[in-house]
Every structure is written in C-alpha cells, then in structure tokens.
N, C-alpha and C positions, 0 to 999 in steps of 0.2 A: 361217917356212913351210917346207911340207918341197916338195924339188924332185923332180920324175920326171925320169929322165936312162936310157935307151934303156928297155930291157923289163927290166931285175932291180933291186934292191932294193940300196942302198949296204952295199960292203963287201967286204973281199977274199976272206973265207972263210963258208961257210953259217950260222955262229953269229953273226957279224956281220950279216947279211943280216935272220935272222930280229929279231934286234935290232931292226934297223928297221924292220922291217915293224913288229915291237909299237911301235914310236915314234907311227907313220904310224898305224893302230889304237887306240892310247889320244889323241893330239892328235884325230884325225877325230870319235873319240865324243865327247870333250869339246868339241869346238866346234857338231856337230850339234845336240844334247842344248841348247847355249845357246841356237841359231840358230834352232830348230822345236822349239818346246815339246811337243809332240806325239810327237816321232820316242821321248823317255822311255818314253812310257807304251809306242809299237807294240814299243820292246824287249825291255820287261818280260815284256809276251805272246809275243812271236817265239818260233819254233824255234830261229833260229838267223838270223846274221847275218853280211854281207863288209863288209869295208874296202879299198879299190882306189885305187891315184895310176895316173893316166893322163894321156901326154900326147897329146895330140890338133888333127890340122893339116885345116885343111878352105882348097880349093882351086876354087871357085867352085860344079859340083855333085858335088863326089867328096872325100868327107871320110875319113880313118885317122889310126890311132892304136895305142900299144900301151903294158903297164903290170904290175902288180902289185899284189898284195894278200892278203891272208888270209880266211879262213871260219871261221866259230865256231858249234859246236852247241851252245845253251844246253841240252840235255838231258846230253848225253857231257862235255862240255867238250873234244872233239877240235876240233882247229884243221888246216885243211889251206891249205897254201901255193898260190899260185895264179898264173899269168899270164893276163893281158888282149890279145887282139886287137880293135881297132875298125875297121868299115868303114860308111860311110854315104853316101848320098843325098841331094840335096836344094839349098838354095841356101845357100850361106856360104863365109866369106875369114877365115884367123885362122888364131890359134897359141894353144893354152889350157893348161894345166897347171893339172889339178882329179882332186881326191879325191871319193869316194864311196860311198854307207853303202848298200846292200842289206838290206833287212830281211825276213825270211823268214817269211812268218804260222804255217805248217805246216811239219810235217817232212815230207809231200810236196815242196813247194815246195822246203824245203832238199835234200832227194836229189835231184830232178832237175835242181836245178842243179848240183850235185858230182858225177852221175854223166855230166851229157849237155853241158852250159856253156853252151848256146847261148840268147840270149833278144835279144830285138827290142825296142825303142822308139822314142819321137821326142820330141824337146829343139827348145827356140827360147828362144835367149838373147841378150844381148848382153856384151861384159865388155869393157872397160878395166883392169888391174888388173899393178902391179908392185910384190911386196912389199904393203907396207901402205899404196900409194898407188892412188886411182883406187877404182874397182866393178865388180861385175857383175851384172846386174837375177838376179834370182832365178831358176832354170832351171826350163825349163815341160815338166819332164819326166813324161810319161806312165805309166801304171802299166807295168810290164814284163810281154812276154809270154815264157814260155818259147817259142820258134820251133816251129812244127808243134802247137801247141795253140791251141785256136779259143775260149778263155776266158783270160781274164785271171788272173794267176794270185795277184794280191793283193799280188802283192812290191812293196815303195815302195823309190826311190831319193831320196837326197837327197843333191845337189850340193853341193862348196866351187868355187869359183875361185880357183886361189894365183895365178895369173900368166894373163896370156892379151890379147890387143887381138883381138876376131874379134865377127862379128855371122851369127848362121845359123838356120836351120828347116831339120830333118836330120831324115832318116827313117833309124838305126844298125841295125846287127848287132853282133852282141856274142859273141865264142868266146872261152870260160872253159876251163883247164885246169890239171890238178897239175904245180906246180910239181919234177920230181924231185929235183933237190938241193935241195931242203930240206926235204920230205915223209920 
C-alpha cells in the first residue's frame, strides 16, 4: 500500500515525485475499477478525473488533513499536479491514511475544480485497517459540492482506506491547488 507522509509526494527531486504520483494514480484506478464496478463505466464518460493520498486525523469535533495527488483531462490528456488541504466538522477520533478517485462528469465540473479547488462534502465511516490486516466499512461519502454552488455537481468520490483505526460523521472542506514544482 502506498503511504501519505506530510503533504508531497515520495522523492528527493520533482521526477521522482511525479513518479509517484503515477504509482499512486495507476495502483488507485486499478483497485477502484475492482472495488465499484461501476466507477469503469463513470470514467469512460468523465471529463476528466483526480487521484489524491491523504492523511487525515480527526479529534473529537475538528478533523484535518493534508495530501496530494494528480488531475487528468481525458479530452487534452494534460495532468496537473495538485496538493490537498482538509478541514472538518463533526464527531470523530482517528488516524486514516486513504486515497481517492474524483470523477469529473463534465468539463465544467473539471475546470472549476482546477481553476477554483474548493468543494464540500460529508463521509461516515468506520476503519480498522493496518496494511493488509483489519477493514474499513465503505465510506458514505456524499456527492461533492464545488463550495458556493447550490447544485450538486455530479462529481463521485470514491474511497480506499490503506491504514487508519478512527470512526467519524464529518461534515469536510476540501482546498485543492497546483502543485508548482511539479506543474
């Protein structure tokens, strides 16, 4: 499993970095794509799509988090580099280390999230989970809003757990941004 370790991506220099990010991006889609039969087909049609490791600590009702990941235009084939900040709400205790697929229906949906990063959700989950030992019940994560739109905006997320002992119902903010060293 791949590990999140502060906010960048393993590696001493940007060619390494991006390296892993494509690690982190081909292991995610291949395990999604097993996991939700379903997530296939929405990529087929997507605009475009993120891949993100995040780790994520929630402290009774004040949860954060920070991480990394990539964006991919299935029309351009342009990939932009990206870091993750979390901030949330809510009741939960834990420590999580999980990847996540963004799936973009439109290329609306895809530029406002590369142009503006911000989008809202809420997750209730449980996870036990060290390595290949242990679970985590499936995340009950809500369609994503981009922040300041009063419609849903179609985007699916769907969760891995690599690591993590935590149990929460968290209402997130989410600020997405380019990554410069490796853009």
């Amino acid at each position: 499993m791949l590990m999140v370790a502060g906010c960048g991506a393993k590696g001493d220099n940007p060619a390494e970095q991006r390296r892993s990010i494509h690690t982190l991006q081909k292991t995610t889609l291949d395990e999604v794509r097993a996991r939700y039969p379903e997530a296939g087909k929405a990529l087929q049609r997507a605009a475009g799509y993120g891949v993100f490791a995040l780790q994520s600590n929630k402290i009774m009702v004040v949860g954060v988090g920070n991480g990394y990941g990539v964006v991919h235009d299935n029309q351009s084939g342009k990939e932009t580099y990206m870091k993750v900040a979390q901030a949330g709400t809510g009741v939960g205790l834990g420590i999580n280390q999980v990847r996540f697929l963004l799936v973009f229906p439109t290329a609306k949906s895809l530029s406002d999230f590369t142009e503006h990063g911000l989008m809202l959700s809420a997750d209730t989950h449980a996870s036990a989970k060290y390595k290949d030992k242990g679970g985590a019940t499936p995340s009950r994560t809500l369609d994503a809003a981009p922040a300041g739109d009063n419609a849903l905006s179609g985007v699916r997320i769907y969760q891995l757990t690599d690591n993590g002992l935590s149990a929460q119902a968290m209402i997130y903010g989410y600020k997405y941004w380019p990554d410069d060293a490796l853009n």
